[in-house]
C-alpha positions in Angstrom: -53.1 23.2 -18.0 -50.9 20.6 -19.6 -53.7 18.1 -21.3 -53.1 14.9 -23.7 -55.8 12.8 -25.8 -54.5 9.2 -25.7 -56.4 7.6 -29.0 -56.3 4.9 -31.5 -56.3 1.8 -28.5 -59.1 0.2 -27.1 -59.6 1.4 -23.7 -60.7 -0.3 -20.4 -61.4 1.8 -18.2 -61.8 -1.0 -15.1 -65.5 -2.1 -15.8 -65.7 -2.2 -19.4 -63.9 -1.8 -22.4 -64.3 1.5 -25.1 -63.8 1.0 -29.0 -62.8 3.6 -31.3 -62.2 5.9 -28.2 -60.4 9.2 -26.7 -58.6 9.4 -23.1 -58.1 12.6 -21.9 -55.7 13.5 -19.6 -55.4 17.0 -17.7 -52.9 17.8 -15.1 -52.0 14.0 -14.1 -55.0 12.7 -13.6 -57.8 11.4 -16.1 -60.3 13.9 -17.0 -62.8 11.7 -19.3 -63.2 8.9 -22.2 -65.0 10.6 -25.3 -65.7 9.0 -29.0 -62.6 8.9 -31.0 -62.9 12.0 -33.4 -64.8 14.2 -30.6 -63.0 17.7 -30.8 -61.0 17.9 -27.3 -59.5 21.5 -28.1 -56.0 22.0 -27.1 -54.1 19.2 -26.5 -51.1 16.7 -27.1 -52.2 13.8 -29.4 -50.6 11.0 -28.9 -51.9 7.7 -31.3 -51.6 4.1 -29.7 -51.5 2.3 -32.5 -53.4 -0.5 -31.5 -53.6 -2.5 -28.1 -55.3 -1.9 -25.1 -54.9 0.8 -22.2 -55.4 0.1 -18.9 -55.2 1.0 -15.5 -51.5 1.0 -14.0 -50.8 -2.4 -12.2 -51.4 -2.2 -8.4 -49.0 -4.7 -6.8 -49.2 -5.0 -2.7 -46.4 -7.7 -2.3 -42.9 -6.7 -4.0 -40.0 -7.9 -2.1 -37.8 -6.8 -4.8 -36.6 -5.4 -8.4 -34.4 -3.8 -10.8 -31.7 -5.2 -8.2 -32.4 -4.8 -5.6 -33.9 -6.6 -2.5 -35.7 -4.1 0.0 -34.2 -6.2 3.2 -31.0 -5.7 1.7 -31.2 -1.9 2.6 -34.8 -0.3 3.5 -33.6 3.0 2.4 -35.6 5.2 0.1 -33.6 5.2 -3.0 -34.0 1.1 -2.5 -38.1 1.7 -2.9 -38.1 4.0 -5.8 -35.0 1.0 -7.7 -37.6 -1.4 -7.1 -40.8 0.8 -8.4 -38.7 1.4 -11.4 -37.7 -2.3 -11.9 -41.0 -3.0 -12.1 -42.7 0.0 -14.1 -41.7 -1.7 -17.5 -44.0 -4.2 -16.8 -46.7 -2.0 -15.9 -46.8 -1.6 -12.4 -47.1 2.3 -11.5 -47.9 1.3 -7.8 -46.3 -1.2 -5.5 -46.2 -1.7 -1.5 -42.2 -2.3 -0.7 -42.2 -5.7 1.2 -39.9 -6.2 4.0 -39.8 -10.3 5.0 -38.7 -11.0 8.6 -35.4 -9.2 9.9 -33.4 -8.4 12.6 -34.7 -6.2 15.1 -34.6 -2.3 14.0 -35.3 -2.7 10.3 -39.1 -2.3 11.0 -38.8 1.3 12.2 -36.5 1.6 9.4 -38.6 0.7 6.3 -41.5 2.6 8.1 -39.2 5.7 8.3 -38.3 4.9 4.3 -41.4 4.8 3.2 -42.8 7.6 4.7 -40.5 9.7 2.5 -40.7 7.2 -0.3 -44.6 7.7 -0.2 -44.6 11.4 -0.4 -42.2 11.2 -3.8 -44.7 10.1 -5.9 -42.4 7.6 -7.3 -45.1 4.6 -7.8 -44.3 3.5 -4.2 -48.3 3.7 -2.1 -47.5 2.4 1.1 -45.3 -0.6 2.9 -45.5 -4.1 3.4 -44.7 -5.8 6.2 -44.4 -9.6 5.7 -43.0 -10.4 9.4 -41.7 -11.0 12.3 -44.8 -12.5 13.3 -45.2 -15.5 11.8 -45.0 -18.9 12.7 -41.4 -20.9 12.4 -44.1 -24.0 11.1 -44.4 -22.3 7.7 -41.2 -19.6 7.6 -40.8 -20.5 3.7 -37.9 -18.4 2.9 -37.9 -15.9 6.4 -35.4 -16.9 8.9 -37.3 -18.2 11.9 -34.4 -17.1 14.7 -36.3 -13.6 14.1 -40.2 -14.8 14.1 -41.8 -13.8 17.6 -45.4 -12.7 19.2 -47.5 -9.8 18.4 -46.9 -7.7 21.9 -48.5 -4.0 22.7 -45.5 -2.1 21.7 -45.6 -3.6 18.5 -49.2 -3.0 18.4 -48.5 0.9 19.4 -45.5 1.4 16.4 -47.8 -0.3 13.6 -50.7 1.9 14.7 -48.7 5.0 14.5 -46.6 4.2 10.9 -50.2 4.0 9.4 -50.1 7.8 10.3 -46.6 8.3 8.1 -47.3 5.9 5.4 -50.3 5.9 4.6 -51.2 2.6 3.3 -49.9 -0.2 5.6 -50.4 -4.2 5.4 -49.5 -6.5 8.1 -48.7 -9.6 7.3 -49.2 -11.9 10.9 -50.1 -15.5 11.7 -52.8 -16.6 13.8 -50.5 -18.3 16.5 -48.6 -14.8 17.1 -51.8 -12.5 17.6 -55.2 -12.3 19.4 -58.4 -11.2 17.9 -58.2 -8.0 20.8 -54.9 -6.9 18.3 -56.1 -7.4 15.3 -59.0 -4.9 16.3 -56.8 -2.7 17.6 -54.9 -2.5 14.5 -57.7 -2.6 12.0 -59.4 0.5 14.0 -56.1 2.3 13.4 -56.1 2.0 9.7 -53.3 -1.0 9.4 -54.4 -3.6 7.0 -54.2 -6.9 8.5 -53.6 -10.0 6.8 -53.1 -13.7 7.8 -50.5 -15.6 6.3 -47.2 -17.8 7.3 -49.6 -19.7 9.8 -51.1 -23.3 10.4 -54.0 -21.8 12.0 -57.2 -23.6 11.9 -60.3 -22.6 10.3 -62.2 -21.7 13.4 -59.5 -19.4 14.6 -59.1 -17.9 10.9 -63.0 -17.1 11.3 -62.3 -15.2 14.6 -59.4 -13.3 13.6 -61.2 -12.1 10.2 -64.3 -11.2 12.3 -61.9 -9.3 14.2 -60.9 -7.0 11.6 -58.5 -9.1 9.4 -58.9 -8.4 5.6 -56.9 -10.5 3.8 -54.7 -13.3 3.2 -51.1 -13.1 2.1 -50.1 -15.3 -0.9 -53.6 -17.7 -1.1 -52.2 -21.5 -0.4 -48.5 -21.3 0.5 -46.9 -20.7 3.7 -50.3 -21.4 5.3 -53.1 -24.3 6.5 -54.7 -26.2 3.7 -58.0 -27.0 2.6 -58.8 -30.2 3.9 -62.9 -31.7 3.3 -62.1 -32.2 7.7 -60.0 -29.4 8.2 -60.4 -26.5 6.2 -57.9 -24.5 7.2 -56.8 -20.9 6.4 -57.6 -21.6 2.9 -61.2 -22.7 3.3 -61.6 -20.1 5.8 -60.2 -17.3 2.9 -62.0 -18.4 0.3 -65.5 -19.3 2.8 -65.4 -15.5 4.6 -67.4 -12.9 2.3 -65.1 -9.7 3.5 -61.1 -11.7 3.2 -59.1 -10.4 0.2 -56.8 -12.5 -1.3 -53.2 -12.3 -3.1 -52.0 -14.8 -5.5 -48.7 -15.7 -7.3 -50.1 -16.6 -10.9 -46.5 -18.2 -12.0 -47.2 -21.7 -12.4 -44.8 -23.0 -9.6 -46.4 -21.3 -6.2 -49.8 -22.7 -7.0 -51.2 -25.5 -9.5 -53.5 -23.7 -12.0 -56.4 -26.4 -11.2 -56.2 -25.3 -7.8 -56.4 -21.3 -8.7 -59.4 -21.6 -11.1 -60.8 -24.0 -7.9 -60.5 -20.8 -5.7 -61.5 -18.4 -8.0 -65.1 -20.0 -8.9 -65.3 -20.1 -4.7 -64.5 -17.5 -3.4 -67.5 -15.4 -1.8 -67.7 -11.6 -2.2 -67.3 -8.9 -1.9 -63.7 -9.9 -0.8 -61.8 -10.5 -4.2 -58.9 -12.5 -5.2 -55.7 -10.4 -7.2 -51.9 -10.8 -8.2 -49.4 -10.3 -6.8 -46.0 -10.6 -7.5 -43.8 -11.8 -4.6 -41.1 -10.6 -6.5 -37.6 -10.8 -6.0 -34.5 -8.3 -6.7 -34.0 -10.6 -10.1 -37.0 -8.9 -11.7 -35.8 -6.7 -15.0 -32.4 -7.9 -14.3 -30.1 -11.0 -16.1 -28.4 -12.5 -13.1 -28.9 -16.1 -12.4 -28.8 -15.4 -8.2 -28.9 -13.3 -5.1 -28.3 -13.4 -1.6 -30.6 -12.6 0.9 -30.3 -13.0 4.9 -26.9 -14.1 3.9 -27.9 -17.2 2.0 -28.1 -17.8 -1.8 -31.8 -17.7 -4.0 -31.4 -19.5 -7.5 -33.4 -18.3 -10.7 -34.2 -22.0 -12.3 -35.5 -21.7 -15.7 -38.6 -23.7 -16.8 -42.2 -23.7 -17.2 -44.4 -20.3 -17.6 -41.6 -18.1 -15.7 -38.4 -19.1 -14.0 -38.8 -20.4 -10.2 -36.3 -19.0 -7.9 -35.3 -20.8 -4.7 -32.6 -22.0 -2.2 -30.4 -24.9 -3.0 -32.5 -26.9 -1.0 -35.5 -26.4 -3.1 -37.3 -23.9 -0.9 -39.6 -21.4 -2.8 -38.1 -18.1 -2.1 -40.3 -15.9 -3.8 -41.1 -15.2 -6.9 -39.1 -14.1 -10.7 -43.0 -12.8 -11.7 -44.4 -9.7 -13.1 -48.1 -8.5 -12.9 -47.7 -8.5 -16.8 -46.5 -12.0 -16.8 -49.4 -12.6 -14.3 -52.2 -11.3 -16.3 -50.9 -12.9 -19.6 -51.1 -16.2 -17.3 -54.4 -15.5 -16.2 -55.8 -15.4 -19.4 -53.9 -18.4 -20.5 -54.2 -20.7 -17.8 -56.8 -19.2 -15.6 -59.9 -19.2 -18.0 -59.7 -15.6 -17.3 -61.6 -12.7 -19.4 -59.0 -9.9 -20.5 -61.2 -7.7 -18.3 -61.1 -9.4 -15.0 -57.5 -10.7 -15.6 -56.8 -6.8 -16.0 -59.0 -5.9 -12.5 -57.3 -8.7 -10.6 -54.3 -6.5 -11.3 -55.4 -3.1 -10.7 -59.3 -2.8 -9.9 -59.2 -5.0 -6.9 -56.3 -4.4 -5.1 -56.6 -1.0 -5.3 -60.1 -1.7 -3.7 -58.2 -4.1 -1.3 -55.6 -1.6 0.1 -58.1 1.6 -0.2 -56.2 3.7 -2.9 -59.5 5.3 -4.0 -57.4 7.7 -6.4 -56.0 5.2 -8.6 -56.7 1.1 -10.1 -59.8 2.8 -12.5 -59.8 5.0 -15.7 -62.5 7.2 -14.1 -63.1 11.4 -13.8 -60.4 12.9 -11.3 -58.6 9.8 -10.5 -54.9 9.7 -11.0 -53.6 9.2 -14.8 -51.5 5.8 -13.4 -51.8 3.9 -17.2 -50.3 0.8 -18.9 -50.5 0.3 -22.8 -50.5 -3.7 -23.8 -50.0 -4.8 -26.8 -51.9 -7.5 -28.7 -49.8 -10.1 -27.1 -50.5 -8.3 -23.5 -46.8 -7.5 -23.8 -46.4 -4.1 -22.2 -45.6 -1.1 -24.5 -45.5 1.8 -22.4 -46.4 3.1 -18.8 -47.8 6.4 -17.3 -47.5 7.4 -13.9 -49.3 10.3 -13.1 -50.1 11.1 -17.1 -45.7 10.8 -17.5 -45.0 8.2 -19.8 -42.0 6.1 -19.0 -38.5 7.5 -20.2 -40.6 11.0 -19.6 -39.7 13.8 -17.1 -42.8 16.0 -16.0 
């Protein structure tokens, strides 16, 4: 049995945080916290030096990384560029997102990720952000491809949850009735609202059928209005709706994030996610995507991308980058800042292996600095650079 005692780090183990102690790793996955000093027999020792260790980064919207854009080509090797794009900044799990496409790359990133799953490479499941959303809010997505939620769709979704595992939906109210979304939810697919102007009423409906969560809290969607309080009031109102959002300073005003944060009824959290782009990890200035050009613009806390006519398209962030801003800007204990970006969506998209530091759970690890800068990942108790 191949065992390691992580030590000299404070250690949080997704509910509290450990001083002066030990984490033990057996065979991949974490096999207990003990007092620094404790005798833990045969083992590699391996001293931190400081900083804190964490869960692995969970991130459940990642359109892209390391150079890649998934739409580009939904291929395997495409998933595992962008997991390892983004495992430098301490992400050992991500779901692949595919944005609205022309028809027949659904099946395609369904096929992908089915493999890509099974690899153990970081990627947990897919993400698909589209076709059915609503041309009123297409943000970036080209709205030629947006259409309805019909039954075959409803029948392929229902049977990738089968292959992959872990699958998120992202659809807008105007494309789907309640009787899907039950349909869906009872087959395991994750539903969530998002790229929609749908009311609050019709929000209310849709979650009480079976939808969990809403994609990118704020943009691309209804707003809270004191009359109208659109999908956002009807997020932040409804105890069981999860909740991504882009902490980068550009896709939401901070004011507005700590707003939603203090509001939001439980048990249904809020957590980051990314949003990212292929420019993650990389020094390029652009990219193309759907055959049009995406601009990284430096300024403020990270650099914005978008198209030349000022569209957000996406995101340049890293769940690093978004805990650091948490903390900074979000009024944000280290602890919860660090949960938003592992505890909670793991709870969100039902990886009950992973997202805690907890007996017999999956040895998925980042090591932060003092700064919060990341100095090493784990995936499955392999440190980056590592071969198992």
């Amino acid at each position: 049995m191949t065992r390691q005692a992580l030590t000299g780090a404070r250690i949080f183990d997704g509910t509290r945080f450990h001083e002066q102690s030990t984490l033990l790793i057996a065979d991949g996955k974490i096999e207990a916290i003990v007092p620094a000093g404790e005798t833990v027999g045969d083992c590699e020792q391996i001293d931190l030096a400081g900083g804190t260790l964490a869960p692995g980064f969970i991130d459940a919207q990642v359109n892209g990384g390391g150079g890649r854009m998934l739409n580009d080509e939904p291929s395997p090797q495409s998933m595992y560029m962008i997991a390892e794009g983004h495992r430098p900044f301490g992400t050992t799990s991500l779901l692949p997102t595919l944005i609205t496409d022309a028809e027949g790359a659904v099946e395609k990133a369904i096929s992908s990720a089915a493999e890509a799953v099974l690899a153990g490479r970081g990627v947990a499941g897919l993400h698909l952000e589209g076709p059915h959303l609503a041309p009123s809010r297409k943000g970036t997505h080209l709205a030629k491809y947006m259409r309805p939620l019909e039954a075959a769709d409803v029948e392929l979704l229902s049977s990738a949850v089968l292959k992959v595992g872990t699958l998120v939906v992202t659809l807008a109210g105007e494309q789907v009735t309640p009787a899907q979304v039950t349909q869906l939810t009872n087959a395991g697919v994750i539903v969530c609202l998002g790229h929609t102007d749908t009311d609050a009423a019709r929000a209310q409906q849709l979650f009480d059928a079976g939808a969990r969560g809403v994609t990118h809290l704020f943009n691309a969607m209804s707003g809270l209005g004191h009359r109208q309080p659109g999908l956002v009031g009807a997020a932040l109102d409804h105890p069981d709706v999860w909740g991504g959002i882009i902490a980068d300073g550009h896709h939401v005003d901070p004011l507005a994030l700590r707003v939603a944060l203090r509001a939001k009824r439980g048990p249904g959290r809020l957590f980051f996610v990314t949003d990212s782009m292929s420019l993650v990890g990389q020094e390029r200035d652009h990219f193309t995507l759907n055959g049009r050009t995406i601009w990284r613009r430096q300024g403020g806390y990270c650099s914005r991308l978008a198209l030349d006519d000022g569209t957000l398209a996406g995101s340049d962030l890293d769940m690093a980058s978004a805990v650091r801003f948490g903390v900074s800007y979000l009024d944000l204990p280290l602890g919860e800042a660090l949960r938003m970006a592992s505890a909670y969506p793991a709870d969100f998209l039902r990886l009950n292996d992973r997202g805690r530091l907890l007996q017999g759970l999956r040895a998925d690890l980042v090591h932060l600095g003092e700064d919060l800068q990341v100095r090493q990942t784990w995936l499955g108790g392999v440190a980056s650079g590592q071969t198992s």
